[in-house]
N, C-alpha and C positions, 0 to 999 in steps of 0.2 A: 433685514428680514431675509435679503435670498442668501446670505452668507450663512443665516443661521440655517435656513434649509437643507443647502450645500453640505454642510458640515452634518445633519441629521443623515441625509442619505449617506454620503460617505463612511457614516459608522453604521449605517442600517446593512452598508453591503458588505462589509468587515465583518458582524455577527453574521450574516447571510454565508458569508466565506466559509467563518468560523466551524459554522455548525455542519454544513452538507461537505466540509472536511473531515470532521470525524464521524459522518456517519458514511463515508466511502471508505474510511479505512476499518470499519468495522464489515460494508456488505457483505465484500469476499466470502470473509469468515461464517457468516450467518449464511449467505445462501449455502455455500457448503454443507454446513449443520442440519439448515432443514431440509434438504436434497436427501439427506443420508437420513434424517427421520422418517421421508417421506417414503421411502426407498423402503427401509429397515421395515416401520408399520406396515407395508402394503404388500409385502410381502410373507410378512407376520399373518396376516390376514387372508392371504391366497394360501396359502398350505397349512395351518393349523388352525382347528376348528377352534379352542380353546381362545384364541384370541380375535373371534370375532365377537367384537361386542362394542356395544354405544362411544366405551371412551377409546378405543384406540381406532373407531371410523373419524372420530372427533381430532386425534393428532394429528391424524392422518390429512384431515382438509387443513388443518391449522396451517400444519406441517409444511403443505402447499399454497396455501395462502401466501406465508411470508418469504418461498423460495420465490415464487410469482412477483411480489413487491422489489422485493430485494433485486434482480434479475431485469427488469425492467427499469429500475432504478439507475442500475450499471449501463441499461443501454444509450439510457438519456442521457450521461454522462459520458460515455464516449461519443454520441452526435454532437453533443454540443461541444465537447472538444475537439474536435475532428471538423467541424463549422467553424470553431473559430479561427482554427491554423491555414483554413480553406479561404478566411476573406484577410487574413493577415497576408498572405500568398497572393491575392489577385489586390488589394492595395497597396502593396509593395514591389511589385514583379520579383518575387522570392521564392526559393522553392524548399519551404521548408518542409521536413519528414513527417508526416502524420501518423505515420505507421511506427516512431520511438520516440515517446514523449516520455520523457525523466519526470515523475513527482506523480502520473498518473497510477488508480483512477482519482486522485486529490483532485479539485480543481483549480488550483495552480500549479501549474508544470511549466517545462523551458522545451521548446522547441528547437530543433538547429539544421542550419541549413549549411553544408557544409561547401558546396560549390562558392557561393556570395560569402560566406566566414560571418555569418549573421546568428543571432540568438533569439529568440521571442521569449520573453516573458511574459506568460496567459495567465488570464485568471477567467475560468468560461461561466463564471455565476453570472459575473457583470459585464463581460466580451470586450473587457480591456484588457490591452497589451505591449507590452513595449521592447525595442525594439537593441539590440546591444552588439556590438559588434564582440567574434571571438575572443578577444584580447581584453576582455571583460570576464573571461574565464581564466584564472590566476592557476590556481591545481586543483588537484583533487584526488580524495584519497578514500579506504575504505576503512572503517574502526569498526570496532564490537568490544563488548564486554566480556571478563572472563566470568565465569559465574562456579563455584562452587557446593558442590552436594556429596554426602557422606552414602557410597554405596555397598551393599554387601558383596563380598570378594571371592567367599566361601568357608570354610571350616576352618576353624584357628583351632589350639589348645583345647588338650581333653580337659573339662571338669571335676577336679578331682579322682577319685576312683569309679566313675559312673560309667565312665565308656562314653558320654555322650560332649561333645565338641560345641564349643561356642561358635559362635557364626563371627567371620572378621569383618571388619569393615575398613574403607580407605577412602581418602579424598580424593574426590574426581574433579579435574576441570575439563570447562567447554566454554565455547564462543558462541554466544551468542547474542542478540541484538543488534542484527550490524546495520551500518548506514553507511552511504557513499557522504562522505561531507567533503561541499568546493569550498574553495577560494574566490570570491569575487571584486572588484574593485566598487565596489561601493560603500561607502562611510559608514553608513547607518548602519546596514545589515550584511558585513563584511563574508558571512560563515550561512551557508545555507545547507539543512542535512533533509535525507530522504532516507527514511527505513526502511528495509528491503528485505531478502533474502541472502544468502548470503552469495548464492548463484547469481543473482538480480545484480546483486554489489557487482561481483567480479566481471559479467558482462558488459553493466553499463561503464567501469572504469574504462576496459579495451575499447568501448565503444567512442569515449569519449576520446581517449589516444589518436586513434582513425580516424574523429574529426580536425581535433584540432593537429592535428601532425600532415593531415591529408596532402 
């Protein structure tokens, strides 16, 4: 009976993980959005008469409703990460960084401490952590995808005898999607990736160099 428990919670906080993992990689985005809705209507609203009316005072709270959820949302999510690196740090005598956590605002991220050569591995749903020495970090690198899309270039070939020009087009690439992806010594889950920016990418790769080369 407590194995069975045991094992219910354990998957209770795996979907717990799960789920306020994709809705932090979603907040950003949205609070951004409704900032700029709320921003956009409300000003729509201050200098044109034409747009003041029931439903854009109605976006307009929405608007801010959900920048306000969203926005506090992030903030719990970095106290509580920020808490949990805080008592990994006074149960360890550690001094890991709080202020550069790779995977955030996920709630599992890695912490590092580069004076001790220590790793934390958080997960701050559950305020469990464990605890990996640098050499635990094998490499790491940055990828992206190339992506393709057909753009206009400008004016190709006249039509006939019309005079008027077809528009040309060419295939473009770009990079995009990128992820810093490590290397770790761990069996099961050898390959751990963080989607980022591609600036995010290139920072935390040097960042990582600095620690582990320190």
């Amino acid at each position: 009976m407590i194995e069975r428990e045991s094992k219910e919670r354990i998957m209770a906080n795996v979907f717990k993980t799960l789920g306020i993992t994709i809705l932090s990689s979603l907040a950003i985005p949205v609070a951004g959005l409704s900032g700029l809705g709320a921003v956009g209507s409300g000003l729509g609203w201050i200098f044109f008469k034409s747009n003041r009316t029931t439903g854009v005072a109605e976006f307009f709270l929405v608007s801010i409703a959900i920048f306000a959820l969203t926005f506090l949302f992030l903030v719990k999510l970095q106290k509580n990460a920020k808490e949990l690196v805080q008592k990994v740090n006074q149960e360890n005598q550690l001094d890991l960084d709080a202020s550069n956590l790779l995977g955030y605002p996920s709630p599992v991220f890695l912490s590092f401490d580069s004076r001790n050569r220590k790793i934390a591995v958080c997960n701050s749903v559950d305020g469990s952590y464990r605890l990996e020495d640098l050499s635990y970090l094998i490499q790491w690198r940055v990828e992206w995808r190339i992506k393709t899309s057909t753009e206009a270039t400008g004016l190709g070939n006249q039509i006939n005898a019309t005079g008027i020009r077809a528009p040309s087009f060419e295939q473009v690439e770009r990079r995009a999607d990128f992820c810093l992806v490590l290397t770790v010594k761990d069996v099961s889950n050898p390959i751990m990736k963080f989607f980022m920016s591609e600036r995010a990418c290139n920072e935390w790769h040097a960042r990582l160099t600095a620690i582990c080369n320190g």
